[in-house]
C-alpha positions as CSV (number, residue, x, y, z in Angstrom):
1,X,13.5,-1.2,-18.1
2,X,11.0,1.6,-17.8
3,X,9.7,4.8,-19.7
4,X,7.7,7.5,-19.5
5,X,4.6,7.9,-21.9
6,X,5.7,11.6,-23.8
7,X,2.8,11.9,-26.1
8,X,0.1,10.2,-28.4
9,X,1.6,9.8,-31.8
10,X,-0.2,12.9,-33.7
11,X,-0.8,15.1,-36.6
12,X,-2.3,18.5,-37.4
13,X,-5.9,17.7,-36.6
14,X,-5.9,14.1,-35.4
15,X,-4.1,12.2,-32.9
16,X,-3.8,8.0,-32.7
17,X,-4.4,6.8,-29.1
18,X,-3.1,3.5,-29.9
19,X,0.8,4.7,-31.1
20,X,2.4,6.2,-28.2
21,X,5.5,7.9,-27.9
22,X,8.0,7.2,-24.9
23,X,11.1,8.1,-23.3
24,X,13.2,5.6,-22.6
25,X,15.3,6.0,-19.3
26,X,19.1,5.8,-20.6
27,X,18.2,5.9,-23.9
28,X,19.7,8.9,-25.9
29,X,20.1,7.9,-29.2
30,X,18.6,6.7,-32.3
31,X,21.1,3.5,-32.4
32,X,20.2,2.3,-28.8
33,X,16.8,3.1,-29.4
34,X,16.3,0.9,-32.4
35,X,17.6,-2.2,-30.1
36,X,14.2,-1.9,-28.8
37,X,12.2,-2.9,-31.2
38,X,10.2,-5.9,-31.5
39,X,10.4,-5.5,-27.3
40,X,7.1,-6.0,-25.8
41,X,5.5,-2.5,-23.1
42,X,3.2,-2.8,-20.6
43,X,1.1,-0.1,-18.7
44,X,-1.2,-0.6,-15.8
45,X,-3.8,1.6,-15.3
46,X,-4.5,2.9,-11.9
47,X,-7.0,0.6,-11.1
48,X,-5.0,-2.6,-12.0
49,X,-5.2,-3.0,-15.7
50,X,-2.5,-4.1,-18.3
51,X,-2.6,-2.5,-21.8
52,X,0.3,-4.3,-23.8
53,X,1.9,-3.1,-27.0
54,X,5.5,-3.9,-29.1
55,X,7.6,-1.0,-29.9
56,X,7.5,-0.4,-33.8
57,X,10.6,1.9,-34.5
58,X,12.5,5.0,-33.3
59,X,10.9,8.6,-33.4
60,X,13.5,10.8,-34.3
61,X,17.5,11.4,-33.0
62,X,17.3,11.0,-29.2
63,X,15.9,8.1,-28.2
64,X,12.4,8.4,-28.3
65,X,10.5,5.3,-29.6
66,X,7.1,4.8,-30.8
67,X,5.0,2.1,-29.3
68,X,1.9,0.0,-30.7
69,X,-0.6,-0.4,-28.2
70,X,-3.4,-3.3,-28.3
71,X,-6.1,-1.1,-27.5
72,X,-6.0,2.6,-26.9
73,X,-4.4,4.6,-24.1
74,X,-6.4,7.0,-22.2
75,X,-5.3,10.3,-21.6
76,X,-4.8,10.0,-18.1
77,X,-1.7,7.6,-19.1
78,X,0.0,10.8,-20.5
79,X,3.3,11.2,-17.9
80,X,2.9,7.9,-16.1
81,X,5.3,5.0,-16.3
82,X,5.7,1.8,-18.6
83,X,7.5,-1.3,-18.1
84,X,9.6,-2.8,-21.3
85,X,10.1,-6.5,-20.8
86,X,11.8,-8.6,-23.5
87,X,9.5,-10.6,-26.0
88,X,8.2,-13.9,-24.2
């Protein structure tokens, strides 16, 4: 299953690079969205590198869910793809 990164979780004045929010390809709801969770996202960098993270919860009515991250994402990873794969 695979996603697009939307945007870095955020308020006002700060924004967390580790909570991510992602779009979910066939995912329009908040109930199919919350069978994500506990699901385990992967995103390679362009040079080869895997930064892993576990989707927390749902972000609002359509399917949006908001990802933990190990580390933080760069902003280069803003638009580019993520791969949900089942927790191993």
């Amino acid at each position: 299953m695979n996603g697009i990164i939307v945007s870095f979780r955020r308020g006002r004045h700060t924004q967390n690079t580790r909570h991510v929010l992602i779009k979910v390809d066939g995912i329009d709801s908040r109930e199919k969205a919350t069978e994500l969770i506990g699901k385990e996202v992967v995103w390679t960098s362009p040079s080869g590198k895997e930064i892993k993270g576990k989707v927390a919860s749902p972000h609002g009515k359509k399917g949006v869910i908001r990802v933990i991250f190990e580390k933080g994402l760069p902003g280069q990873a803003l638009g580019t793809e993520v791969k949900i794969v089942p927790q191993s």
